[in-house]
Each structure stands twice: as structure tokens, then as C-alpha cells.
mmCIF file of the N, C-alpha and C atoms, coordinates in Angstrom:
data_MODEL
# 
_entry.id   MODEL 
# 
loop_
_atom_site.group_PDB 
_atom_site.id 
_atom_site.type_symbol 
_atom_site.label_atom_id 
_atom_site.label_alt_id 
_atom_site.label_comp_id 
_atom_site.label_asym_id 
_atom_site.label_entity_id 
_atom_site.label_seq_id 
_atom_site.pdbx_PDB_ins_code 
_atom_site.Cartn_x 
_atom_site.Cartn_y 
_atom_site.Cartn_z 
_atom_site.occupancy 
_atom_site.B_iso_or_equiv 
_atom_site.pdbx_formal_charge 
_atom_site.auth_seq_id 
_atom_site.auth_comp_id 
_atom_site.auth_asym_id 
_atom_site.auth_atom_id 
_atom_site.pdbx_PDB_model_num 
ATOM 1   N N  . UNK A 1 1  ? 90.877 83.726  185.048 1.00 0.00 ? 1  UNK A N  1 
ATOM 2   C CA . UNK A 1 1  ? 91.897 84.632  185.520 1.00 0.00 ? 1  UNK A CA 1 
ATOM 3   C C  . UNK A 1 1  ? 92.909 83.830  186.325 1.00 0.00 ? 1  UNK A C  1 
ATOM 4   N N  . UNK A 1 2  ? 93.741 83.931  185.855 1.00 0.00 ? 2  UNK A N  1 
ATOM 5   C CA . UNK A 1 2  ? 95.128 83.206  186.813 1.00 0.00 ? 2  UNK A CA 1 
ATOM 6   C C  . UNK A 1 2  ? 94.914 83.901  188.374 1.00 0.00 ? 2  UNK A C  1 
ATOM 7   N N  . UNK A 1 3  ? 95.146 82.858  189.131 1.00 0.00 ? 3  UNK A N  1 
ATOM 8   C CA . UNK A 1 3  ? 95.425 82.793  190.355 1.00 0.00 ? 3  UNK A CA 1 
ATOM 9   C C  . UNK A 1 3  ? 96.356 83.238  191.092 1.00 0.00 ? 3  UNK A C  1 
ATOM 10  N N  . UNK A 1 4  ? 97.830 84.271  190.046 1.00 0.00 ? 4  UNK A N  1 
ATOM 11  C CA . UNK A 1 4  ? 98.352 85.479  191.173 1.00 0.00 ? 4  UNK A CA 1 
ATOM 12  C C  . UNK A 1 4  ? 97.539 86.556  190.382 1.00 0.00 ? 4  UNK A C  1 
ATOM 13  N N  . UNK A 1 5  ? 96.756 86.242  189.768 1.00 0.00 ? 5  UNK A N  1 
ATOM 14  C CA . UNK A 1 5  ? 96.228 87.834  189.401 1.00 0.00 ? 5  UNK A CA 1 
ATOM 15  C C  . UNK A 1 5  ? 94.971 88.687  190.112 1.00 0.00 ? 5  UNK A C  1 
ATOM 16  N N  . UNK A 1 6  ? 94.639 86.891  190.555 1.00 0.00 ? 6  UNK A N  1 
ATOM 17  C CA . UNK A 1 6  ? 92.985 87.313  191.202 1.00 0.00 ? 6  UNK A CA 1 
ATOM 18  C C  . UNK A 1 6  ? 92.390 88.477  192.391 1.00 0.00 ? 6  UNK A C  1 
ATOM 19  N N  . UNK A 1 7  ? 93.375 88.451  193.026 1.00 0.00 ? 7  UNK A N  1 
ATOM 20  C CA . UNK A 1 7  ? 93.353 89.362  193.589 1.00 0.00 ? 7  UNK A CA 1 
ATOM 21  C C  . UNK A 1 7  ? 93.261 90.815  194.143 1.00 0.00 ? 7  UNK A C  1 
ATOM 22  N N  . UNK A 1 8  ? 94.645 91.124  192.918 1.00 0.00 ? 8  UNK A N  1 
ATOM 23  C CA . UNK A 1 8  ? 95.236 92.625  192.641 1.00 0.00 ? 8  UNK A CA 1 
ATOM 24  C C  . UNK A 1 8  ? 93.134 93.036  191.692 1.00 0.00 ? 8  UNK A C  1 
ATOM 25  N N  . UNK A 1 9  ? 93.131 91.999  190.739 1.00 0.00 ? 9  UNK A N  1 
ATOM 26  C CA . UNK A 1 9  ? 92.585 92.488  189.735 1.00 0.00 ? 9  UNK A CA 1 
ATOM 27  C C  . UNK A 1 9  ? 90.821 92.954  190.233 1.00 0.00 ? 9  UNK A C  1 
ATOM 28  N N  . UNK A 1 10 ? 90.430 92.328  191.051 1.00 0.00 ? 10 UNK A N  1 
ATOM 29  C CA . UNK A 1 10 ? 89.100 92.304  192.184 1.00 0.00 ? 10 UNK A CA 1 
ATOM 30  C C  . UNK A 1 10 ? 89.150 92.587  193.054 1.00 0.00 ? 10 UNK A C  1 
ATOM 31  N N  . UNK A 1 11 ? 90.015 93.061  193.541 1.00 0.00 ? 11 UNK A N  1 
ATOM 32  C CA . UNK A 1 11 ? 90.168 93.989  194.606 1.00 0.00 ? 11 UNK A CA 1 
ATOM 33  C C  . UNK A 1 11 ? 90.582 95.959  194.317 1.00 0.00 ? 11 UNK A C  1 
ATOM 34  N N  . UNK A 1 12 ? 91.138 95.509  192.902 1.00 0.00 ? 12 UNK A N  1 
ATOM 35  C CA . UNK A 1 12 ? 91.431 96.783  192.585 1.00 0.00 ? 12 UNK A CA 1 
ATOM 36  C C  . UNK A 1 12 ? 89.937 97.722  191.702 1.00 0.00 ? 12 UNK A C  1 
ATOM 37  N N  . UNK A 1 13 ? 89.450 98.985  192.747 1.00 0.00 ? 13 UNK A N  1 
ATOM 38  C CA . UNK A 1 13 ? 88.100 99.307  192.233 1.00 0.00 ? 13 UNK A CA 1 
ATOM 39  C C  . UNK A 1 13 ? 88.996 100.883 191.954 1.00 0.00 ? 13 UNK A C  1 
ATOM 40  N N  . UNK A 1 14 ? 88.687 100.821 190.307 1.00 0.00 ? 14 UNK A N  1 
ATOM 41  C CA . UNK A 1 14 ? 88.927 102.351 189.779 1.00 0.00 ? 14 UNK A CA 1 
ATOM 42  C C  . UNK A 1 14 ? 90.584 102.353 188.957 1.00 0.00 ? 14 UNK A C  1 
ATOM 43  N N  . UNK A 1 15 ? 90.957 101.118 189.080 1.00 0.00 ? 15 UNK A N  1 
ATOM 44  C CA . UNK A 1 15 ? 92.361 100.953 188.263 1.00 0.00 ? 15 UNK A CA 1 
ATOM 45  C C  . UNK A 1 15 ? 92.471 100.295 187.106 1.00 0.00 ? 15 UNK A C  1 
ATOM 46  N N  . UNK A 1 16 ? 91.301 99.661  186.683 1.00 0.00 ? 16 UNK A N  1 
ATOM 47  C CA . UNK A 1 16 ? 91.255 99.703  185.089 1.00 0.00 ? 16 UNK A CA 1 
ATOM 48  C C  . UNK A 1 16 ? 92.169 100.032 183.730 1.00 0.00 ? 16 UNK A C  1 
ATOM 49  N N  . UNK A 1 17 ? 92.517 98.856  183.240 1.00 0.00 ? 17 UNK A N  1 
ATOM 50  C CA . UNK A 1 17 ? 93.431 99.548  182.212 1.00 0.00 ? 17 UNK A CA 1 
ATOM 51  C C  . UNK A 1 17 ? 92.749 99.213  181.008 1.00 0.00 ? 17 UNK A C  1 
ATOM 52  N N  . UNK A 1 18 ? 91.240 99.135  181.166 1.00 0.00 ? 18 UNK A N  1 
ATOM 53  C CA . UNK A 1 18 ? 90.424 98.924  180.012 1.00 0.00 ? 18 UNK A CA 1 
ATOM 54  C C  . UNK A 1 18 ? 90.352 100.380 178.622 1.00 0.00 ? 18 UNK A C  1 
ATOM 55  N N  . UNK A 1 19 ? 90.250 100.393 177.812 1.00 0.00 ? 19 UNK A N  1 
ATOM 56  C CA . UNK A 1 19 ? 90.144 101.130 176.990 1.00 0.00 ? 19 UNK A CA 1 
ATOM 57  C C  . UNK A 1 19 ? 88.236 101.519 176.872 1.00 0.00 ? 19 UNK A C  1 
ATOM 58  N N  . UNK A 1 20 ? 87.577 102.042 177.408 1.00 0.00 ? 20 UNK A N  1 
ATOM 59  C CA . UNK A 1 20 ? 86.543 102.477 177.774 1.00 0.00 ? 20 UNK A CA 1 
ATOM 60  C C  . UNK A 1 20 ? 85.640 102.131 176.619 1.00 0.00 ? 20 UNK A C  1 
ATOM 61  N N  . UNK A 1 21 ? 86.532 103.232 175.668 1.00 0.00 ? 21 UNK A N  1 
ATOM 62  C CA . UNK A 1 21 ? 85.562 103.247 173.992 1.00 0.00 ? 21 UNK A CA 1 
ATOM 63  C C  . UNK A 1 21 ? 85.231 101.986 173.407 1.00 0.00 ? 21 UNK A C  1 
ATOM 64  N N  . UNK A 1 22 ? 86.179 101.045 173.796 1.00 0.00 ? 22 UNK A N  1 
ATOM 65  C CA . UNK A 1 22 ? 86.687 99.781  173.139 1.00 0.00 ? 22 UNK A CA 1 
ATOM 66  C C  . UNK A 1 22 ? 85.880 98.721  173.354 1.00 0.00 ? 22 UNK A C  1 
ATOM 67  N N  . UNK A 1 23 ? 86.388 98.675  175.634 1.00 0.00 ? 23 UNK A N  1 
ATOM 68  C CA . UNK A 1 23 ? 85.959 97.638  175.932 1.00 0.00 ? 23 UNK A CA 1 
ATOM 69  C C  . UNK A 1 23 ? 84.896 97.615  176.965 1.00 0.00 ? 23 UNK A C  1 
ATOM 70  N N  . UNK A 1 24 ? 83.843 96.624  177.161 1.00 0.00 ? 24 UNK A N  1 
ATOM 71  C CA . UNK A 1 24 ? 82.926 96.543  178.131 1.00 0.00 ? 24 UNK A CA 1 
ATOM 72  C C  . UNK A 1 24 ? 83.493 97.035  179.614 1.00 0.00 ? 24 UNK A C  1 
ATOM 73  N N  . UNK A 1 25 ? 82.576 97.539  180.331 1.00 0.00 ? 25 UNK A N  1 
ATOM 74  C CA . UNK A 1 25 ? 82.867 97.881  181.496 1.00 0.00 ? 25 UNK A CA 1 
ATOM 75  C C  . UNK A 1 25 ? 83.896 98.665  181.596 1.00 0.00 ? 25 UNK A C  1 
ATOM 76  N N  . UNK A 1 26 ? 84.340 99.526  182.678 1.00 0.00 ? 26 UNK A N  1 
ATOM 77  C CA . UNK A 1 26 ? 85.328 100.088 183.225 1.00 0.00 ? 26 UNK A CA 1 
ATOM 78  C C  . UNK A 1 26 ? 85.478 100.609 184.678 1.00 0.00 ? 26 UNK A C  1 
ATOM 79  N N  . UNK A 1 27 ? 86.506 100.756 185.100 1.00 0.00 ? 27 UNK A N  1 
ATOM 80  C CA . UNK A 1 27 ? 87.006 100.509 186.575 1.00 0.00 ? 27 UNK A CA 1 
ATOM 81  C C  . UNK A 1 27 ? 86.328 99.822  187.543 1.00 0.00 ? 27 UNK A C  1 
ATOM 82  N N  . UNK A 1 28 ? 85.841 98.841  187.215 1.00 0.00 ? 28 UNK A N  1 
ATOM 83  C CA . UNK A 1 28 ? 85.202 97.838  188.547 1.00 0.00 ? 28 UNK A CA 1 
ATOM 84  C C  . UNK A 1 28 ? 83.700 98.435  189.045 1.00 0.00 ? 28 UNK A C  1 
ATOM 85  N N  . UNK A 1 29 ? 83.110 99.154  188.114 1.00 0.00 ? 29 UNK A N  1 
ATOM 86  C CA . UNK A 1 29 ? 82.015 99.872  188.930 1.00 0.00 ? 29 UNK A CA 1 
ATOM 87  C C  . UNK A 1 29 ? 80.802 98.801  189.394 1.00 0.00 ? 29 UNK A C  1 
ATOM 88  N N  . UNK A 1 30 ? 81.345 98.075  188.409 1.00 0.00 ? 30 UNK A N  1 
ATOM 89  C CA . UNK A 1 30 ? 79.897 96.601  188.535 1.00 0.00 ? 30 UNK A CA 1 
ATOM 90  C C  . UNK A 1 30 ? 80.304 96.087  189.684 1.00 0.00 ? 30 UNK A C  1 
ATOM 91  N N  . UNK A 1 31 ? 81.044 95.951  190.196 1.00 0.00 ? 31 UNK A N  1 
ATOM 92  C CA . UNK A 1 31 ? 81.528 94.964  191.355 1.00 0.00 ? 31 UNK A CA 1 
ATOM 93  C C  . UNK A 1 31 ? 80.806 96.550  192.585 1.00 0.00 ? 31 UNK A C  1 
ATOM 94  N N  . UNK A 1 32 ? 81.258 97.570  192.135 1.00 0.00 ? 32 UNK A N  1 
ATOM 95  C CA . UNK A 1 32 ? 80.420 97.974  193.559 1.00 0.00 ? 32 UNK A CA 1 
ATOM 96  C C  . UNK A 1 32 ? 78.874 98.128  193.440 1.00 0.00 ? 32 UNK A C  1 
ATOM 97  N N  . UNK A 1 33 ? 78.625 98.396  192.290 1.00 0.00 ? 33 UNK A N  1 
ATOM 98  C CA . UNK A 1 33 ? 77.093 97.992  192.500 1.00 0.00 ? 33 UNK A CA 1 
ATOM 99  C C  . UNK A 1 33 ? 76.302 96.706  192.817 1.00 0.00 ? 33 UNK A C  1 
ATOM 100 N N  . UNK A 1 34 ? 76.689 95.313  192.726 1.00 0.00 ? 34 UNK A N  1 
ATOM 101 C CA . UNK A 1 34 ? 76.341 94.735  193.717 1.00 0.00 ? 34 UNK A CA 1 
ATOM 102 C C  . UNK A 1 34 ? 75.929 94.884  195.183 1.00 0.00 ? 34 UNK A C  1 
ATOM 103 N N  . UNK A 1 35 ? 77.418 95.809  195.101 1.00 0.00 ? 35 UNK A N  1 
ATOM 104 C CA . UNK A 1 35 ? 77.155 96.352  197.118 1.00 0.00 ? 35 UNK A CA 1 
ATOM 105 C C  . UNK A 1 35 ? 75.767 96.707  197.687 1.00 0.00 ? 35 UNK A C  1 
ATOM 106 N N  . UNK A 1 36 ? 74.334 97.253  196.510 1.00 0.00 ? 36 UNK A N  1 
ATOM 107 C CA . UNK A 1 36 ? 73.599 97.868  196.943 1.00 0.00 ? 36 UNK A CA 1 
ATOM 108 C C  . UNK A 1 36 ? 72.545 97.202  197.032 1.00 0.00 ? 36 UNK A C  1 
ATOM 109 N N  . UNK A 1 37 ? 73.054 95.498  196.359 1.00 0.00 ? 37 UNK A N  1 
ATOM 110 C CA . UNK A 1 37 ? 72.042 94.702  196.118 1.00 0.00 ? 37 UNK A CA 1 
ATOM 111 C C  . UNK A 1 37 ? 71.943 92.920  196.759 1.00 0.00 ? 37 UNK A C  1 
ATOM 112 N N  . UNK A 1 38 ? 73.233 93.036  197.392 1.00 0.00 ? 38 UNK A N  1 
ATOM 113 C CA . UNK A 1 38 ? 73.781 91.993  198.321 1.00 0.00 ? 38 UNK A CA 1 
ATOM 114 C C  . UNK A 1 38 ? 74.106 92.366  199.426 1.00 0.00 ? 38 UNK A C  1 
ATOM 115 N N  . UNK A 1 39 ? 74.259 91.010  200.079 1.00 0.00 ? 39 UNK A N  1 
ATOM 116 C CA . UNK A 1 39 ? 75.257 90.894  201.990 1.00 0.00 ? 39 UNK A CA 1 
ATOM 117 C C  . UNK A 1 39 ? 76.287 90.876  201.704 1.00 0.00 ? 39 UNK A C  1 
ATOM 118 N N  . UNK A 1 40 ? 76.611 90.127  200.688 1.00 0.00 ? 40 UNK A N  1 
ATOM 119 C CA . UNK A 1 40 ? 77.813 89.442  199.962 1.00 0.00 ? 40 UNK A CA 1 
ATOM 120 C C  . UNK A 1 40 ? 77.988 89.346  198.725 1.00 0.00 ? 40 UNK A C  1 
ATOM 121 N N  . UNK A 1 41 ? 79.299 89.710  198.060 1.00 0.00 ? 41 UNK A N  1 
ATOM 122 C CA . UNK A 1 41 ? 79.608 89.184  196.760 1.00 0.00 ? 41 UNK A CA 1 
ATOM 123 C C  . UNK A 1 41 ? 80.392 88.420  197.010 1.00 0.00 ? 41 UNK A C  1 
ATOM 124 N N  . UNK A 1 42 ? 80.799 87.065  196.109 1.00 0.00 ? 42 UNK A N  1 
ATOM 125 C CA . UNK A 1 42 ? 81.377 86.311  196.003 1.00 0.00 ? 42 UNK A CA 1 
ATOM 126 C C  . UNK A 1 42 ? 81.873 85.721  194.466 1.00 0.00 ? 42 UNK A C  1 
ATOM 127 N N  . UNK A 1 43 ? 83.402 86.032  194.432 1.00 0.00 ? 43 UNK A N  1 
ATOM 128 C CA . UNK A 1 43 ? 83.690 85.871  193.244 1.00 0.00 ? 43 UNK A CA 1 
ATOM 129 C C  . UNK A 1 43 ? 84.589 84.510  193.163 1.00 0.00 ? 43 UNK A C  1 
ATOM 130 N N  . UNK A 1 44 ? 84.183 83.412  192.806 1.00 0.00 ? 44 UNK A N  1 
ATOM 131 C CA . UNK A 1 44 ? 85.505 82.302  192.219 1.00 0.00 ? 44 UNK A CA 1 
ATOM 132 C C  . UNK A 1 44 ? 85.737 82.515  190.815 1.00 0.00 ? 44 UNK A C  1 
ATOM 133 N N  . UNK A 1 45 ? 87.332 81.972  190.585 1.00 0.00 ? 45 UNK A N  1 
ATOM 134 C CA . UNK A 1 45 ? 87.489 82.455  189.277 1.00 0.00 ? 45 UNK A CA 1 
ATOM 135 C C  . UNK A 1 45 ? 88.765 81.001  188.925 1.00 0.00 ? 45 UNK A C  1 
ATOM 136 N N  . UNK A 1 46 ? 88.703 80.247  188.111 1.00 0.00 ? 46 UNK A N  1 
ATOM 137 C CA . UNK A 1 46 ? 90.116 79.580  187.503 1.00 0.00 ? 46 UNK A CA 1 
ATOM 138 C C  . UNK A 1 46 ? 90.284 80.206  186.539 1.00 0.00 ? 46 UNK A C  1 
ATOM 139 N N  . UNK A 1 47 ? 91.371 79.337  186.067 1.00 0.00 ? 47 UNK A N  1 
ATOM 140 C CA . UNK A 1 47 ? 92.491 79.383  184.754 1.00 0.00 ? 47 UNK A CA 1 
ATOM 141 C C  . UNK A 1 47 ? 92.905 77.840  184.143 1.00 0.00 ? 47 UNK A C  1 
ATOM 142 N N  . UNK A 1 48 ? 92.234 77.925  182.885 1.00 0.00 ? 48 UNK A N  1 
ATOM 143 C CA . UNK A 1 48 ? 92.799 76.721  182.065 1.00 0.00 ? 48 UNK A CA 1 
ATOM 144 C C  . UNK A 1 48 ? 94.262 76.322  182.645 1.00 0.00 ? 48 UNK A C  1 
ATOM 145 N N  . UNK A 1 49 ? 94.545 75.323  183.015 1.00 0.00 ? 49 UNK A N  1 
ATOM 146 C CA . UNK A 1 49 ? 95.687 74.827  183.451 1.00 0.00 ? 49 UNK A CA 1 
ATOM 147 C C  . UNK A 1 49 ? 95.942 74.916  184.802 1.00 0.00 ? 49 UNK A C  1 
ATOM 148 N N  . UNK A 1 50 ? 95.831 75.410  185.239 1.00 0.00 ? 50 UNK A N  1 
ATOM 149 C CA . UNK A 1 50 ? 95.629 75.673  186.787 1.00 0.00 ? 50 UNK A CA 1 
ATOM 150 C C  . UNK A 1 50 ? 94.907 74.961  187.734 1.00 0.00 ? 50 UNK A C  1 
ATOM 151 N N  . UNK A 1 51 ? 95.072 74.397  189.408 1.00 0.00 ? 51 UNK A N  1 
ATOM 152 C CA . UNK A 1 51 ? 94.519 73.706  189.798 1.00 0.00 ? 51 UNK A CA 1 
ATOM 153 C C  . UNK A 1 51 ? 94.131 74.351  190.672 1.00 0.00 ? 51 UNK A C  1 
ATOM 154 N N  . UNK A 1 52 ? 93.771 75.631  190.966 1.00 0.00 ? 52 UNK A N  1 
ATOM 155 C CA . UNK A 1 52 ? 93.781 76.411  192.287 1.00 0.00 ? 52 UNK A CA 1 
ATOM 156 C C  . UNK A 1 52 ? 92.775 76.827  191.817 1.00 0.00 ? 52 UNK A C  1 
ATOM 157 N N  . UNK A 1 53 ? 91.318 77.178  192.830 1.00 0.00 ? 53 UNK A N  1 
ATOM 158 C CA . UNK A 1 53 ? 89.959 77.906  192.871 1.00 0.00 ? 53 UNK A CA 1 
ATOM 159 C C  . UNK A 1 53 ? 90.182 78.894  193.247 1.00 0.00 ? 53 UNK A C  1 
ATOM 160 N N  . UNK A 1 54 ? 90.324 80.152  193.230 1.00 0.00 ? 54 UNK A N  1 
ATOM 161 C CA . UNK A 1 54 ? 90.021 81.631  193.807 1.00 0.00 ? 54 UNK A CA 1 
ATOM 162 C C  . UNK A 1 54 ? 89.237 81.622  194.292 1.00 0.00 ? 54 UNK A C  1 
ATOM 163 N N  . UNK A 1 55 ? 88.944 82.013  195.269 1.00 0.00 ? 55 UNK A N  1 
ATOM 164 C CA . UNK A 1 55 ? 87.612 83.183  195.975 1.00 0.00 ? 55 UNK A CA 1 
ATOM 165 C C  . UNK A 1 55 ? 87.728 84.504  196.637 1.00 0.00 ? 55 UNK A C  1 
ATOM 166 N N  . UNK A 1 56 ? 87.198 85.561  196.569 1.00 0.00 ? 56 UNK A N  1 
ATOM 167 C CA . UNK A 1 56 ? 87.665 86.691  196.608 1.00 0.00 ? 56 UNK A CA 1 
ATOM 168 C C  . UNK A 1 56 ? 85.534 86.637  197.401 1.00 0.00 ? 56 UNK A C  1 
ATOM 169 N N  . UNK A 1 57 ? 85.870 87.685  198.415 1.00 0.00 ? 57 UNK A N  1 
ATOM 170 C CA . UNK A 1 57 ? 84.672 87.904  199.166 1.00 0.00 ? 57 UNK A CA 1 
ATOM 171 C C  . UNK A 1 57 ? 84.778 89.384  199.366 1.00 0.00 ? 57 UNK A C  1 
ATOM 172 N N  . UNK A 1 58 ? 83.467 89.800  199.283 1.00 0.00 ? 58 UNK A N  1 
ATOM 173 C CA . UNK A 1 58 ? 83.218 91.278  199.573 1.00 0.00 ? 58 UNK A CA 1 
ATOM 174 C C  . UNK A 1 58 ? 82.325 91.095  200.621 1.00 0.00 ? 58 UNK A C  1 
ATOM 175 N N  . UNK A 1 59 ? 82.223 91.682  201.930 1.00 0.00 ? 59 UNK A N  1 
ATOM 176 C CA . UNK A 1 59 ? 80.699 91.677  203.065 1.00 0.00 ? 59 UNK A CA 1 
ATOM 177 C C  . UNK A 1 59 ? 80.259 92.960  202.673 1.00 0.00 ? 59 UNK A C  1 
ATOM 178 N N  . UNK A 1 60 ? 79.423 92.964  201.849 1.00 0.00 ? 60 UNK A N  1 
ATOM 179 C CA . UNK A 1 60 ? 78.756 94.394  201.415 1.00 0.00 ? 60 UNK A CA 1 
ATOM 180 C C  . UNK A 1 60 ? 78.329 94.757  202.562 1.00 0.00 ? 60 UNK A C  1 
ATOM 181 N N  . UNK A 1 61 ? 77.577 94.362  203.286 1.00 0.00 ? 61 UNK A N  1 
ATOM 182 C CA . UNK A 1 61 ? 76.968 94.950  204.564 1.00 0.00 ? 61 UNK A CA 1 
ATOM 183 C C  . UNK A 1 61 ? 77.769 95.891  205.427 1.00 0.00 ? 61 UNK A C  1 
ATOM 184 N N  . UNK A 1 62 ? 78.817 94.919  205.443 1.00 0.00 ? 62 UNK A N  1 
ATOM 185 C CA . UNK A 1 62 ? 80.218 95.885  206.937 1.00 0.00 ? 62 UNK A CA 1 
ATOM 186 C C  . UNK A 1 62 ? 80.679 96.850  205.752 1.00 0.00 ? 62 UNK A C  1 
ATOM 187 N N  . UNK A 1 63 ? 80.905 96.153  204.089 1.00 0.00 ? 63 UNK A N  1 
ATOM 188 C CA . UNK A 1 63 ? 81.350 97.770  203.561 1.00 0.00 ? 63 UNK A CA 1 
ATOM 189 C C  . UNK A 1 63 ? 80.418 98.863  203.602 1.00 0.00 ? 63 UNK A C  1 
ATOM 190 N N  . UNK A 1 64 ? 79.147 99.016  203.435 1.00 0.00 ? 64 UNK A N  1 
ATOM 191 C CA . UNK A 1 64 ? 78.274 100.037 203.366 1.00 0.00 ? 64 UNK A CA 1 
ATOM 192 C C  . UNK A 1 64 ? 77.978 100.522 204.668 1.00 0.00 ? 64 UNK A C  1 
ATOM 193 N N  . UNK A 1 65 ? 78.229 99.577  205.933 1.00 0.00 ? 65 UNK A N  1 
ATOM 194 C CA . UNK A 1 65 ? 77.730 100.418 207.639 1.00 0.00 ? 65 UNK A CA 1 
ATOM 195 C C  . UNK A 1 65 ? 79.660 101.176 207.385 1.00 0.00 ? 65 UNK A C  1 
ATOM 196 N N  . UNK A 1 66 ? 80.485 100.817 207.349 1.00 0.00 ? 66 UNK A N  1 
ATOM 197 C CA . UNK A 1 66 ? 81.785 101.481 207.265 1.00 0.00 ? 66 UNK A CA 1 
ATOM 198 C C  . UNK A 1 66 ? 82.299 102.695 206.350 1.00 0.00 ? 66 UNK A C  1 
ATOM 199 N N  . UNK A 1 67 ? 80.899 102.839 205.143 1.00 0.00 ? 67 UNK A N  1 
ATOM 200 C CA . UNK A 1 67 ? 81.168 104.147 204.494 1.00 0.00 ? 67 UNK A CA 1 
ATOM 201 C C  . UNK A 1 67 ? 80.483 105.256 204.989 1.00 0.00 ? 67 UNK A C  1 
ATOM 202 N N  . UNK A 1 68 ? 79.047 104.693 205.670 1.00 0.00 ? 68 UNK A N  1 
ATOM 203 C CA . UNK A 1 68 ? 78.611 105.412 206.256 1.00 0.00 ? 68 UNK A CA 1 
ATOM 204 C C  . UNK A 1 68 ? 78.723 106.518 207.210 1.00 0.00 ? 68 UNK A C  1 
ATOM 205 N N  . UNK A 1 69 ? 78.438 107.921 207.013 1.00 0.00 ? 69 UNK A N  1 
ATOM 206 C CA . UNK A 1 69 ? 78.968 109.020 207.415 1.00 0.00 ? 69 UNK A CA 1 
ATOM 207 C C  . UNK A 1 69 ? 78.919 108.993 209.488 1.00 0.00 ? 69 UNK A C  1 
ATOM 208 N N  . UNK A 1 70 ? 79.443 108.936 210.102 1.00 0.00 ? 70 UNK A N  1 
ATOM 209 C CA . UNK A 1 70 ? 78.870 108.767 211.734 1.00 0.00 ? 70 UNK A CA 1 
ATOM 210 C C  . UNK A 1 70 ? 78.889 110.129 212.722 1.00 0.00 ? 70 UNK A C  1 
# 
């Protein structure tokens, strides 16, 4: 994944412009189910040609005490 995309595209949960019927997965749901099974996700990602590493971090922990009802 190119490196201005990495972001918008892993960070965005439920904006999918996948074709469902078509294609694997849809709206990021895999990325939150990790949440139930990690501290942390951690995603690096390049792009053929590109010299830049992505990393994109989720703290599942602070997200799940922060959804939590109080």
C-alpha cells in the first residue's frame, strides 16, 4: 500500500469500497477483531518503489477501557 494511502485506508473502520459479493473482507471488521485478542495491533505496510515503512498502531487496550460504558 503506498505510503499517502496508509493511513486514510487503516484507520478508516466501516468505509470500504470493497464490493462484498466479489471481494474478501469488508469494512475493516478484521482489524477490529484483533481488538479482542491483542494489547496492540501493529500494521507495517510498503510499496514496490517506495522507500518509506508505514506503521500504523492500534492500543487495543486504551481502545476497549475507552468504549467501555462508565
Amino acid at each position: 500500500m503506498r505510503a499517502e494511502q496508509a493511513w486514510n485506508t487503516l484507520t478508516s473502520i466501516g468505509a470500504s469500497k470493497k464490493d462484498r459479493q466479489r471481494d474478501a473482507g469488508f469494512r475493516g471488521i478484521g482489524r477490529l477483531a484483533g481488538m479482542a485478542y491483542c494489547d496492540k495491533v501493529i500494521f507495517r505496510t510498503t510499496f514496490p518503489g517506495e522507500t518509506a515503512l508505514t506503521v500504523i498502531e492500534f492500543d487495543c487496550a486504551q481502545l476497549l477501557k475507552a468504549m467501555k460504558p462508565r
